[in-house]
C-alpha positions in Angstrom: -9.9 -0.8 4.4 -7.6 1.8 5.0 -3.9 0.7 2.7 -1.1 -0.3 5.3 2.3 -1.7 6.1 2.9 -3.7 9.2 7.2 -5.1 9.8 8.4 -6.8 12.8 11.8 -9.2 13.7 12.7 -11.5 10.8 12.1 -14.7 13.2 10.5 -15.3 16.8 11.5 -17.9 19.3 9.8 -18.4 21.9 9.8 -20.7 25.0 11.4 -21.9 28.1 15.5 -22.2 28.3 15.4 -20.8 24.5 18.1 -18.3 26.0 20.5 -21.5 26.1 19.6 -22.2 22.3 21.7 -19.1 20.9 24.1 -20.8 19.5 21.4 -22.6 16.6 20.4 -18.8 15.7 24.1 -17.8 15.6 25.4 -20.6 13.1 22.0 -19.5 11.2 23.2 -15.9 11.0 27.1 -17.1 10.8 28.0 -15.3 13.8 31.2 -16.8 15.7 32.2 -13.7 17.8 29.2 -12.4 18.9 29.2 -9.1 21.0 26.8 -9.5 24.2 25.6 -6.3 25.2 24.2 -6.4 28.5 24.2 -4.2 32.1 26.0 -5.1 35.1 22.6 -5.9 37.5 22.1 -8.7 35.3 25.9 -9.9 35.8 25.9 -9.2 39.2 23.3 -11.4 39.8 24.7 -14.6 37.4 21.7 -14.3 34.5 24.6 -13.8 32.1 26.5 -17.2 32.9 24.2 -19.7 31.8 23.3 -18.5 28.0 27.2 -17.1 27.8 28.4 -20.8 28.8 25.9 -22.4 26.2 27.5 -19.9 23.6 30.7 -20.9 24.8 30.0 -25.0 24.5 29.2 -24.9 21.6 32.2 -23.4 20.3 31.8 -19.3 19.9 33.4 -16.8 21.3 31.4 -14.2 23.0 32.5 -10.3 24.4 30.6 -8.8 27.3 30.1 -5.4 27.2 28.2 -5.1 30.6 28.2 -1.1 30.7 24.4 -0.3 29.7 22.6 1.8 32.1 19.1 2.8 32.4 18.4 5.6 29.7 21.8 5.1 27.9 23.7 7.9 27.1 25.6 8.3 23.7 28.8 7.8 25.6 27.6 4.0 26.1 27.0 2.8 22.6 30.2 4.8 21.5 32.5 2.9 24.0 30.3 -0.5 23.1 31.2 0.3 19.1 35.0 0.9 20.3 35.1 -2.6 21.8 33.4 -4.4 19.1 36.0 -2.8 16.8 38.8 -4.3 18.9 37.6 -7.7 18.8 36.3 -8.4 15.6 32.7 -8.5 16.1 30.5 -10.6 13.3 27.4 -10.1 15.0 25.4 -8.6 18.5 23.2 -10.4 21.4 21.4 -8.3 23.2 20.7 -10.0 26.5 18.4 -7.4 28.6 15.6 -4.9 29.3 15.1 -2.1 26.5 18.3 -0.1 27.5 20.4 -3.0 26.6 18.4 -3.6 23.8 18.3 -0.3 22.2 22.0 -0.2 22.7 22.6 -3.1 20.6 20.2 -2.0 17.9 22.3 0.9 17.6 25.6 -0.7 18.0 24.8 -3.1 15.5 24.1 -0.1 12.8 27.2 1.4 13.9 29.4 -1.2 13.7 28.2 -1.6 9.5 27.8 1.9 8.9 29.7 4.8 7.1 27.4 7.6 9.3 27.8 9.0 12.6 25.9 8.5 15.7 24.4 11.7 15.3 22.9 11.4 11.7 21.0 8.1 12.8 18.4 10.0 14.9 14.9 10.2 13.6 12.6 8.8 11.1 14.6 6.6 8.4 17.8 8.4 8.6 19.8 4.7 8.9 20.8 4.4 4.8 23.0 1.3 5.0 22.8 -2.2 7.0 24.0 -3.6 10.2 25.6 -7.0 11.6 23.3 -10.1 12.3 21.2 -9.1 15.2 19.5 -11.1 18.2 17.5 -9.6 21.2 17.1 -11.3 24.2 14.3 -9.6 26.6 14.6 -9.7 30.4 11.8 -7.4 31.1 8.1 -8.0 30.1 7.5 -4.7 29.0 9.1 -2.1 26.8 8.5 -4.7 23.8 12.1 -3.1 22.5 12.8 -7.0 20.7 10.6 -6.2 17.7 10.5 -2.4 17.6 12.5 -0.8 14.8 13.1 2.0 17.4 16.4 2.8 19.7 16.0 5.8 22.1 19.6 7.4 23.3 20.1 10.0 26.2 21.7 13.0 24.5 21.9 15.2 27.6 21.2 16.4 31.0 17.0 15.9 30.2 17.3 15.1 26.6 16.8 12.4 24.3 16.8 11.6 20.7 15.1 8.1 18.6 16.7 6.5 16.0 13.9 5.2 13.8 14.2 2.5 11.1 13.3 -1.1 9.8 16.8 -1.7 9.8 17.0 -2.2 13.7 14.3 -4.6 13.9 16.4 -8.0 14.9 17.0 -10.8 13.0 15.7 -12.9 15.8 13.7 -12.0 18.9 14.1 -14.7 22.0 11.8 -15.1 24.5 12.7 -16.8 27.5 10.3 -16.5 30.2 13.1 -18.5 32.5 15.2 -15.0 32.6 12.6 -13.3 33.8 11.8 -15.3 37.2 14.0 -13.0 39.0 12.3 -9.7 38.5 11.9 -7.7 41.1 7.6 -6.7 42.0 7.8 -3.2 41.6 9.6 -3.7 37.7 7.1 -6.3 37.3 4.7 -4.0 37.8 6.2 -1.1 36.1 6.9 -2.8 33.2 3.7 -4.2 32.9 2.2 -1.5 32.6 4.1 0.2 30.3 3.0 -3.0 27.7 -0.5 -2.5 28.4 0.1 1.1 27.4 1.9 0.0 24.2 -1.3 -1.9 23.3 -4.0 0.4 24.5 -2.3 3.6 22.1 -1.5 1.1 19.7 -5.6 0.1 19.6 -6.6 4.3 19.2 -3.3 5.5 17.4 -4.9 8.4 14.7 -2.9 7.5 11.7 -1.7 4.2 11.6 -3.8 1.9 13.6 -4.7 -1.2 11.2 -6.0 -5.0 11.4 -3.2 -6.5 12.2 -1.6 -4.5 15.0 -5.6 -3.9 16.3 -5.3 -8.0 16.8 -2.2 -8.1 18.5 -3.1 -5.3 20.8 -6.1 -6.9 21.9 -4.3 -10.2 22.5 -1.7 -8.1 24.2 -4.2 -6.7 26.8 -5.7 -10.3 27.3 -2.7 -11.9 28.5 -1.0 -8.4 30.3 -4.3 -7.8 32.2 -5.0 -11.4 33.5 -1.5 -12.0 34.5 0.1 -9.1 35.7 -1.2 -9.3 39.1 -0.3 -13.1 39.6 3.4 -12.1 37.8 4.0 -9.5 40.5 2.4 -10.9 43.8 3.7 -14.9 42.8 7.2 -13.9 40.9 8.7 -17.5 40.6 4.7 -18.7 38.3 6.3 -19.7 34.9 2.9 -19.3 33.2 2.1 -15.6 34.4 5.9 -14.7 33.5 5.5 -16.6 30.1 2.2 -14.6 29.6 3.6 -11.4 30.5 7.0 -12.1 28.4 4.8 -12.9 25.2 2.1 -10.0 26.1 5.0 -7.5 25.8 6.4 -8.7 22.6 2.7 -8.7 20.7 2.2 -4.8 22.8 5.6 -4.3 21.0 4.8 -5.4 17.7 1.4 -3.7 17.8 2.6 0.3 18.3 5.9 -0.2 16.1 3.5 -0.5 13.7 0.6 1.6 15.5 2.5 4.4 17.2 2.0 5.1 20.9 1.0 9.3 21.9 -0.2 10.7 24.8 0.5 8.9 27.2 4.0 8.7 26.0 4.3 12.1 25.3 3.5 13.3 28.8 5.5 10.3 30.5 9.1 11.6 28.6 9.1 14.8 30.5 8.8 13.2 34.0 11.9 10.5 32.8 13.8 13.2 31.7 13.6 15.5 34.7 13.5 13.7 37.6 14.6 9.9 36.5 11.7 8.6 37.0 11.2 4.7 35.3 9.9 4.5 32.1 7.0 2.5 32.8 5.9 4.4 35.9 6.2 7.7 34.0 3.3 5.9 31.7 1.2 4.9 34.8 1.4 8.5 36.6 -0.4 9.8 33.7 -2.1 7.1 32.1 -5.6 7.3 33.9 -5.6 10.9 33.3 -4.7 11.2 29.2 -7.4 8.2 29.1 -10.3 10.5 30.8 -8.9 13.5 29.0 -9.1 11.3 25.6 -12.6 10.0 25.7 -15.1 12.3 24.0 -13.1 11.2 21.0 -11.6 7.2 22.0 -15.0 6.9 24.2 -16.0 3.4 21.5 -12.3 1.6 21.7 -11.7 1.8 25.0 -15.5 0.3 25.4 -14.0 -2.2 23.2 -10.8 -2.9 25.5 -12.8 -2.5 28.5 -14.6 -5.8 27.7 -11.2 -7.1 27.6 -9.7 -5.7 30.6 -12.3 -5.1 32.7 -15.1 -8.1 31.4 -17.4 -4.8 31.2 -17.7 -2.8 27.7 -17.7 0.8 28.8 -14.8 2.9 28.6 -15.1 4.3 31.9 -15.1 0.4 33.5 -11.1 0.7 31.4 -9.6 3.2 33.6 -11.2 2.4 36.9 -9.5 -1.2 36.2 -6.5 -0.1 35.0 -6.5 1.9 38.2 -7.1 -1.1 40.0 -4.5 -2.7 38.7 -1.7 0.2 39.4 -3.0 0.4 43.4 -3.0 -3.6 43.7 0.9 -3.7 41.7 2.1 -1.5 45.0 2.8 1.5 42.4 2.4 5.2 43.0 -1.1 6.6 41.8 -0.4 9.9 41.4 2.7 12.3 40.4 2.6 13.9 44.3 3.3 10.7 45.2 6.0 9.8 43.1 7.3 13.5 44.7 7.2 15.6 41.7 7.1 19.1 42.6 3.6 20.7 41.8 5.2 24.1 40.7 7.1 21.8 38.0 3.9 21.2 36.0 3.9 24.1 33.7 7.8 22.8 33.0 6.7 19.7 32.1 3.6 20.4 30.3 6.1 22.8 28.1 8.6 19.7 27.4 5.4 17.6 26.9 4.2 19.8 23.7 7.9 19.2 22.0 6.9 15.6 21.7 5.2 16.4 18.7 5.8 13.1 16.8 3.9 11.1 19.4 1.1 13.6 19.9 0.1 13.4 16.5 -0.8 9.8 16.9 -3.4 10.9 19.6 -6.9 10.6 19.3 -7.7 13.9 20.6 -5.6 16.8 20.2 -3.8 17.7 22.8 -2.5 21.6 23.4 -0.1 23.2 25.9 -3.1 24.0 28.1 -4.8 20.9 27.6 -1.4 19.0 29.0 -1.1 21.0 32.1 -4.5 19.9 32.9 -3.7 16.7 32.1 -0.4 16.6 34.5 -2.9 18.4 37.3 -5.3 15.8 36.8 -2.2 13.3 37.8 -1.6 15.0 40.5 
């Protein structure tokens, strides 16, 4: 057996109305001013109320910063670090999808470090601590609550990671109840993007181990029977809990089992045209699979029996397929309206994802992703 490390959040809670219970993880941590990061949807639509009135009964004192939007750009987690300043944060809740929750991550660092924003991004570059730390997913999907990862927007189409163990959470809560009110298509495209986590977690080149191989493969077990229930019958507790705690094991399995491909072609299509994250990951996802079987042909065989109750790797895609037609997504990037003379563009900002591509099981060159994005097409 190949030597390993696997990390994930310090302490998981899971179950329904655990969102109200915040205050018991708090006085553990010995937060009493907690800053809740957040986005305005969720405010908007009174998710917020409830688990900021528990917080209140029970005698804290929480700030809203309700300002994250989709693919956050540095100018969010600056003015988030400016208002924890003011009032005399002691800790951060995160109460959101990933944006929210990479913001807090961040914010959390920030707010306990001597460095700037800017010498944060990439692999290990965090050299101090951060304040107590709680994540609260919305979203079944990006699996952000137990990745030790925060992505920022840095410009027009470019973004940057900040990598290290020190923003995995404290505490990771998952309350199926806050999920209810999501909407089909993020249902679906959120989904996906967790059964994408787990399938390049299951074939990642360097990293893949025991441990994240098992909680991929439970991953895909609960993601694939579910997800078509969780977006056709929105208010089923059981397919929402099953997709909530599918995402979280998806999550822990490629933080420790790093996603590629897939991944690396999807950033481009986010970065150019705003496409959602996790429907970036379905436009390409049948095609990278295809592409990356003379070399993955025996795990997804092994997945297929999962996902598809059939053990051949072909039987993988043509369900996964299934599933992305039956969700009500887009199957292809001309239908998502992505310009066919943009491929060579993207294939070009595909290659400079270099530190997901490595993780692939087949290598993948500049001419290799063109044919990959006109495969998509």
């Amino acid at each position: 057996m190949k030597d390993f490390s696997f990390s994930t959040a310090g302490c998981i809670e899971s179950g329904a109305g655990s969102s109200l219970r915040l205050h018991e993880q708090c006085a553990r941590l010995a937060i009493t001013r907690p800053l809740l990061v957040t986005d305005p949807g969720l405010v908007s639509i009174g998710l917020l109320e409830p688990p900021l009135q528990a917080l209140r009964d029970h005698g804290l004192e929480p700030v809203l910063y309700d300002q994250v939007r989709e693919d956050p750009p540095e100018a969010v987690i600056l003015e988030a670090v400016e208002l924890a300043l003011a009032e005399r944060i002691d800790g951060v809740i995160a109460i959101g999808g990933g944006s929210s929750m990479d913001v807090a991550k961040v914010v959390a660092v920030l707010l306990k470090s001597e460095q700037s924003l800017a010498e944060l991004y990439g692999v290990d570059q965090v050299t101090g601590t951060r304040l107590p730390l709680i994540l609260v997913p919305t979203t079944a999907g990006t699996g952000s609550e137990v990745t030790p990862v925060a992505v920022v927007t840095t410009g027009e189409t470019t973004k940057a990671g900040v990598s290290s163990r020190v923003l995995l959470p404290d505490v990771a809560v998952l309350d199926a109840d806050l999920t209810l009110g999501l909407p089909p298509r993020v249902t679906a495209m959120t989904g996906i993007d967790a059964m994408v986590h787990a399938i390049e977690a299951y074939t990642s080149r360097h990293k893949k181990n025991p441990l994240s191989d098992n909680l991929a493969r439970q991953a895909l077990t609960l993601l694939s029977g579910s997800i078509r229930t969780a977006v056709q019958q929105g208010d089923n507790r059981e397919a929402r809990a099953n997709m909530l705690l599918g995402a979280m094991l998806a999550g822990q399995a490629f933080a420790n089992a790093p996603v590629a491909a897939v991944h690396a072609l999807a950033y481009p299509l986010g970065g150019h045209y705003h496409i959602p994250h996790g429907l970036s990951n379905s436009l390409v996802l049948p095609a990278v699979l295809r592409f990356n079987m003379p070399e993955a042909e025996l795990l997804y065989a092994e997945l297929a029996g999962i996902v598809a109750g059939k053990a051949a790797a072909e039987a993988l895609v043509t369900e996964l397929e299934a599933i992305i037609s039956d969700t009500g997504l887009p199957a292809t990037l001309s239908q998502a309206e992505v310009p066919e003379a943009d491929l060579p563009m993207l294939a070009d900002d595909a290659m400079l994802q270099q530190r997901l591509l490595v993780n692939n099981p087949r290598d993948v060159a500049l001419e290799d992703a063109l044919e990959i994005y006109r495969a998509a097409f």
